[in-house]
C-alpha positions as CSV (number, residue, x, y, z in Angstrom):
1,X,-171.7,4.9,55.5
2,X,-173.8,7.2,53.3
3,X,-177.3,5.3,52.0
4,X,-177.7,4.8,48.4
5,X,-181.0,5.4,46.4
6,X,-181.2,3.9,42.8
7,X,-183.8,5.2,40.6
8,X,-185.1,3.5,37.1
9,X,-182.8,0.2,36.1
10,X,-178.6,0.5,36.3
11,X,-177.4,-0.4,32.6
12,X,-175.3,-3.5,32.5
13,X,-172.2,-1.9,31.2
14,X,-172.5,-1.0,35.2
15,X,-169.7,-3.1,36.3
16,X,-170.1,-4.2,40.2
17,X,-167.6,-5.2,42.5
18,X,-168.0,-6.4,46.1
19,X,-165.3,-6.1,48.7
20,X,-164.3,-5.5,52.3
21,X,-163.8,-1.9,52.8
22,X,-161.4,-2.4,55.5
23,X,-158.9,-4.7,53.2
24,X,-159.2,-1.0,50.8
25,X,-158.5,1.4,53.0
26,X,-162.1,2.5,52.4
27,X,-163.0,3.5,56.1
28,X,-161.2,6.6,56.2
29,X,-163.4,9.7,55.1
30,X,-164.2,10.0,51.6
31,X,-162.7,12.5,49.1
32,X,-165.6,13.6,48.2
33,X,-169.1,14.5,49.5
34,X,-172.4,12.5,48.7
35,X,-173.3,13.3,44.9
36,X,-175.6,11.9,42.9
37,X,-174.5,10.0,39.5
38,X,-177.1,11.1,36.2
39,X,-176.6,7.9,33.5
40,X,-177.1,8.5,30.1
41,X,-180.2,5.7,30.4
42,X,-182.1,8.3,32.3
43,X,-181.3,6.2,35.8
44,X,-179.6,8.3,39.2
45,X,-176.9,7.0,41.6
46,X,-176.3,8.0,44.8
47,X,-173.8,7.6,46.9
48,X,-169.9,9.0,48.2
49,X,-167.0,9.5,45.3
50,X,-164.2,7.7,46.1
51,X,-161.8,7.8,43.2
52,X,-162.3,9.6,39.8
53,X,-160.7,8.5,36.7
54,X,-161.0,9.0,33.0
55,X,-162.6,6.3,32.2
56,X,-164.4,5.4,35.6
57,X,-165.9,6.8,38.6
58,X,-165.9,4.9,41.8
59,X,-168.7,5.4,44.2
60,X,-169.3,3.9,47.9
61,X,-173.4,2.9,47.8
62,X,-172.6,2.3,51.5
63,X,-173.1,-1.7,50.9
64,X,-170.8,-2.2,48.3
65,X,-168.4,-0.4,45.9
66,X,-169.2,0.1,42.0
67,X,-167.5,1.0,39.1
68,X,-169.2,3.3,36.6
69,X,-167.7,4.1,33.0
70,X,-167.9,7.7,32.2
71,X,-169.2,7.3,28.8
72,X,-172.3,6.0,30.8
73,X,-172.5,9.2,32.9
74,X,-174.1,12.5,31.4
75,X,-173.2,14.3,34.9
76,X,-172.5,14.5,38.6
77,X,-173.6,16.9,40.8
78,X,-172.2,17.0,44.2
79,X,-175.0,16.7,47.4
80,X,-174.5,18.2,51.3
81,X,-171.2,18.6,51.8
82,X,-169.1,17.0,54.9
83,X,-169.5,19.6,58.1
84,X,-165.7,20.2,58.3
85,X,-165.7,21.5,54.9
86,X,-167.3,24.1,52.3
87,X,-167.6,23.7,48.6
88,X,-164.9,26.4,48.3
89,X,-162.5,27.5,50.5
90,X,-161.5,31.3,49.6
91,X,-158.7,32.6,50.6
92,X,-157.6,36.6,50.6
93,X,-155.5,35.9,47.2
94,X,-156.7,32.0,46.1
95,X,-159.3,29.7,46.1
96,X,-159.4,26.2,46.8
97,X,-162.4,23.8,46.1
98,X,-163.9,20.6,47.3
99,X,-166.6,18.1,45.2
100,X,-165.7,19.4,41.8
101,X,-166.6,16.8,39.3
102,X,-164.1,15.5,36.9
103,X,-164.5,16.4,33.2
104,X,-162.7,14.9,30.2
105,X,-159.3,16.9,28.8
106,X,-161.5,19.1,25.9
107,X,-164.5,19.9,28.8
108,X,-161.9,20.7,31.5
109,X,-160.2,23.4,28.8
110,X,-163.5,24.7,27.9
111,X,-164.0,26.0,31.1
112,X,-160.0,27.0,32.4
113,X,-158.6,28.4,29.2
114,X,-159.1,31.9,29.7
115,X,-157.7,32.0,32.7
116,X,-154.1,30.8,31.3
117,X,-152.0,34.1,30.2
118,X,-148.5,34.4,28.0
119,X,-146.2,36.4,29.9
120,X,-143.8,37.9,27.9
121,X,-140.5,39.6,28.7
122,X,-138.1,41.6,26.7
123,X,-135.7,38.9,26.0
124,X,-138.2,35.7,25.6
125,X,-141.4,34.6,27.0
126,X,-143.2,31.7,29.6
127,X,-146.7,31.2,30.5
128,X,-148.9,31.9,33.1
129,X,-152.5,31.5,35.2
130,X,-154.7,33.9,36.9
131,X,-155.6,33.1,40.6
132,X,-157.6,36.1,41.8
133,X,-159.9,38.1,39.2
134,X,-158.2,41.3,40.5
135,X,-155.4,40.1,38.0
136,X,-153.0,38.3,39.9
137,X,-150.8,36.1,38.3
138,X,-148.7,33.1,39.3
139,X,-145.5,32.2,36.9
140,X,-142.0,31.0,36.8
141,X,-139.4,33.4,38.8
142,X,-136.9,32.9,35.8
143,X,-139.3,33.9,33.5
144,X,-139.2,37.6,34.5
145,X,-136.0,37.9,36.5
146,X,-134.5,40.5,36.0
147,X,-136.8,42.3,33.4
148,X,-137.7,45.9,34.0
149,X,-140.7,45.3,31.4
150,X,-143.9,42.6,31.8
151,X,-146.7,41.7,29.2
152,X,-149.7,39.7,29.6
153,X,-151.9,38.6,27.4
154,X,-154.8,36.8,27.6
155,X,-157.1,35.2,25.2
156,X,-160.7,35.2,25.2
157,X,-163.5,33.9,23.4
158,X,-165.2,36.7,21.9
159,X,-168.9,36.6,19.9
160,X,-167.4,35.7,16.4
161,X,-163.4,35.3,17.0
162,X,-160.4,35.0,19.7
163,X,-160.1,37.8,21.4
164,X,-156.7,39.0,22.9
165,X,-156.3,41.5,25.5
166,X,-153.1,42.6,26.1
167,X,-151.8,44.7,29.4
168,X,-148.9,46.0,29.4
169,X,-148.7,47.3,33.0
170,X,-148.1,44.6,35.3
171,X,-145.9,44.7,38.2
172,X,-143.6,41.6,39.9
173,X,-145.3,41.1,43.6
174,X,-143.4,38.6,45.5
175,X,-141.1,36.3,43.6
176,X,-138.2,33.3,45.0
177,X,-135.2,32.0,42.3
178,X,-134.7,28.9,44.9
179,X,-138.8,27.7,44.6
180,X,-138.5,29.2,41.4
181,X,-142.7,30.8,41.4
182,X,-143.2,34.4,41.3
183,X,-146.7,36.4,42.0
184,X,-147.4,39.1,39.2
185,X,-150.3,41.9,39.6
186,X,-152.4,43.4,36.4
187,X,-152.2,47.0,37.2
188,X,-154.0,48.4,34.5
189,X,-157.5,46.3,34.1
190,X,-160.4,48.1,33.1
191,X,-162.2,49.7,36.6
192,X,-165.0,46.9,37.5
193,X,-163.4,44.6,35.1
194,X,-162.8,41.1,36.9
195,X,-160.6,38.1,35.6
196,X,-161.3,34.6,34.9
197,X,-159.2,32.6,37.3
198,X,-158.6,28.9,38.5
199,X,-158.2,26.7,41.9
200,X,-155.4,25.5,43.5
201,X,-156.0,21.6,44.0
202,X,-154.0,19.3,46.5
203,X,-150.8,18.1,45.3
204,X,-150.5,15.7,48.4
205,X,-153.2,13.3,47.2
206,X,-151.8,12.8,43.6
207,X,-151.2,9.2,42.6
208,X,-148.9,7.8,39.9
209,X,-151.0,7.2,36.7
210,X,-153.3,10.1,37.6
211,X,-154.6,11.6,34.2
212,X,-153.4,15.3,33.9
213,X,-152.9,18.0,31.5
214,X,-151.1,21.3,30.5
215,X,-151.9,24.7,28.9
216,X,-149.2,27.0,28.2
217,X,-147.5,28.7,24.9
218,X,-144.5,26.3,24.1
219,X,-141.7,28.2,21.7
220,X,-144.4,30.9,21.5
221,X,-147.8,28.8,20.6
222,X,-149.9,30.1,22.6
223,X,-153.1,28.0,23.9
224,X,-151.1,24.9,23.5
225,X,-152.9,22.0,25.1
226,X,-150.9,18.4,26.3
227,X,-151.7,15.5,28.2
228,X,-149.6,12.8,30.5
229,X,-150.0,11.1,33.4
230,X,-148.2,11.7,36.9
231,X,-145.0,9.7,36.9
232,X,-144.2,10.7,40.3
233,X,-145.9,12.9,42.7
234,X,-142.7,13.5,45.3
235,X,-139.5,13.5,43.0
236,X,-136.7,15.2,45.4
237,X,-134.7,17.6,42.7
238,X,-131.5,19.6,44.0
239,X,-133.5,20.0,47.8
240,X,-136.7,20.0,45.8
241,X,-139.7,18.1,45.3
242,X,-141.1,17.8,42.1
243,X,-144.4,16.1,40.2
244,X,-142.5,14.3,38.1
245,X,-145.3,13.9,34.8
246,X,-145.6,12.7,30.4
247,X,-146.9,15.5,29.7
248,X,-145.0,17.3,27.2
249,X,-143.2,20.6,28.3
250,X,-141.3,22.8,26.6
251,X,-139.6,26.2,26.3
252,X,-142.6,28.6,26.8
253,X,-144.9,26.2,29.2
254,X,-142.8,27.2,32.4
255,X,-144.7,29.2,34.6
256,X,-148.0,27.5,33.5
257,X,-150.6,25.1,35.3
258,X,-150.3,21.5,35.6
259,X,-154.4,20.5,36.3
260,X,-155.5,17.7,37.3
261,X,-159.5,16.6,35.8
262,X,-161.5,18.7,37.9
263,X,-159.4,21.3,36.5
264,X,-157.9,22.5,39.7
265,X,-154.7,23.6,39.4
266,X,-151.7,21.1,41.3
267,X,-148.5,22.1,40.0
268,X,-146.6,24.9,37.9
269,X,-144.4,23.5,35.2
270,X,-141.4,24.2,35.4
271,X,-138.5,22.2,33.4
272,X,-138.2,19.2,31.4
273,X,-134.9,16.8,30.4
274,X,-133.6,17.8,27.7
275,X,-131.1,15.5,26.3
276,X,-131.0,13.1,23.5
277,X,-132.4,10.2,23.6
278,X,-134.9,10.9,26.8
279,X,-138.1,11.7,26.7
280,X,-141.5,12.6,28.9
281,X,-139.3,13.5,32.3
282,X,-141.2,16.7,32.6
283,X,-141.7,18.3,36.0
284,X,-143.8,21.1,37.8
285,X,-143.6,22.7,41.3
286,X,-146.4,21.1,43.4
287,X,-149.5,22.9,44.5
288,X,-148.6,22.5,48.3
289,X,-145.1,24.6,47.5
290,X,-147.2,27.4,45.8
291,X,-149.8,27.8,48.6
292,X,-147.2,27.9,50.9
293,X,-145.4,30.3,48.9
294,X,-148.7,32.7,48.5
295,X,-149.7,32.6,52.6
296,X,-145.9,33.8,53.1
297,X,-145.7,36.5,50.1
298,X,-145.1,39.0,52.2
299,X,-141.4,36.9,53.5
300,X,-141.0,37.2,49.1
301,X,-142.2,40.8,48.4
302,X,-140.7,42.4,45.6
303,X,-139.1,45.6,46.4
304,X,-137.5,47.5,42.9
305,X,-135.6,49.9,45.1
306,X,-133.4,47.2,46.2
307,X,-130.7,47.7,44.2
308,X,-130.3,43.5,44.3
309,X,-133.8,42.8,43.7
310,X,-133.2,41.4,40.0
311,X,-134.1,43.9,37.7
312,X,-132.2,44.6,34.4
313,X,-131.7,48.1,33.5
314,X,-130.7,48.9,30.3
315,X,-127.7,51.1,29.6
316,X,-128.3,54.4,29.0
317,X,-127.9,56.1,25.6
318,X,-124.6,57.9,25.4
319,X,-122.6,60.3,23.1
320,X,-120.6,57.9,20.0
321,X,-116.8,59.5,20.0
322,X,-115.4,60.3,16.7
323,X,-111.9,59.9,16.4
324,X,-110.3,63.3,15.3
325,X,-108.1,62.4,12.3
326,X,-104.8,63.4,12.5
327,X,-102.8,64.9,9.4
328,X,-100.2,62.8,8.0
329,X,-96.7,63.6,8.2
């Protein structure tokens, strides 16, 4: 177990808790690496991260277990990291990271909005999120199936205003109707230009009641932030598994990231019930399904000169016939 170190007096708000480790489960390696614990009172705590809430942070001081509110904690910075691990583990297309601290909902958007796109189509529109700053894109398969045209726009915060910048020349990468994700590429970014983008979390350590939140453009409002809890992390769908969550999706969030509050990225929503009289059975593709999805794009490659490959052409324009009149007799 990982020593603690106190500095200055622990407010009293501090709520401790003794236990046996073993009766929690507690031996196994911790989520996180050693970080230290800044208190608004000007003390430090030191010590592992074992669970990260809302409204508390659980930390292992190696004899016993506290519980610390949030609103006592001005930050957390995570220490050496475990040997088997780096902070972030990079990939040729994602990234994954490892000690992140958790933020409330508003910080958490602060720092991922700008990677969340619209993705709009000729016939309607979803949402999206940028995992490489090369301009790759992860969204919903049926929300450009069979399109022949792609727009993305993304919205940035400029000096003064919102800034948008639109690009209309994006291309479909890899893309699957039965997992339902598709992998778009920006082709015409600015040379030296480089994206804002997000991490993919784990999807196979979510527990029910785990805050999350989405951003997305529901019916066409873009930047639309909701929150909800995870209902379900494993809900088997039509050979599927789902994260079954309360946060509010609608038409226009599917293709957009489910994150958790280290703002890590662990699912892509994807449909909701719609029927009368239910509500909040909303549900997004887990994390593990897209990563899995990404390290095999080449089994999904897009190809356009497959004549089944799902693009819509329109009809092309032809001659209107006049019907000759014909004298009456």
């Amino acid at each position: 177990m990982t020593r603690s170190l106190f500095s200055h007096s622990v407010p009293r708000s501090v709520r401790f808790f003794f236990c046996l480790t073993a009766s929690l489960g507690l031996l196994a390696a911790p989520v996180f690496a050693l970080s230290t614990l800044k208190l608004k009172s000007g003390a430090s705590i030191q010590g592992d991260i074992l669970t990260e809430r809302a409204d508390r942070v659980v930390v292992d001081l190696g004899f016993t277990v506290i519980s610390i509110p949030r609103d006592e904690i001005e930050r957390i910075t995570a220490e050496n990291l475990p040997a088997s691990g780096a902070a972030e583990e990079s990939t040729d297309l994602y990234r994954t990271s490892t000690g992140r601290p958790a933020l409330t909902v508003k910080e958490n958007v602060d720092r991922v909005a700008e990677a969340v796109v619209q993705v709009r189509t000729p016939v309607g529109l979803g949402s999206g999120f940028i995992i490489n700053p090369a301009g790759y894109i992860i969204t919903n398969e049926h929300v450009v199936a069979g399109e022949y045209a792609i727009t993305v726009t993304q919205f940035r915060r400029g000096t003064a205003e919102l800034e948008k910048a639109v690009y209309n020349k994006v291309r479909i990468v890899a893309l699957d109707s039965r997992l339902d994700l598709a992998l778009l590429k920006i082709d015409d970014l600015p040379e030296g230009a480089a994206l804002p983008f997000v991490s993919l979390g784990e999807s196979n350590g979510l527990t029910e009641g785990q805050t999350v939140f989405a951003i997305g453009s529901p019916l066409g409002l873009d930047r639309t932030v909701s929150q909800g809890i995870i209902s379900s992390r494993n809900r088997p769908m039509g050979g599927q598994l789902y994260i079954q969550t309360t946060t509010q999706i609608n038409p226009g969030n599917s293709g957009g990231p489910l994150f958790d509050l280290r703002g890590e990225v662990i699912g892509v929503n994807n449909m909701k019930a719609m029927m009368a009289g239910i509500e909040g059975l909303n549900f997004a593709i887990p994390a593990g399904v897209l990563k899995n999805f990404l390290r095999n794009r080449d089994a999904y490659a897009f190809d356009a000169r497959n004549p089944n490959a799902g693009f819509r052409y329109l009809e092309p324009p032809r001659p209107v016939k006049v019907p000759v009149a014909t004298p009456a007799k």
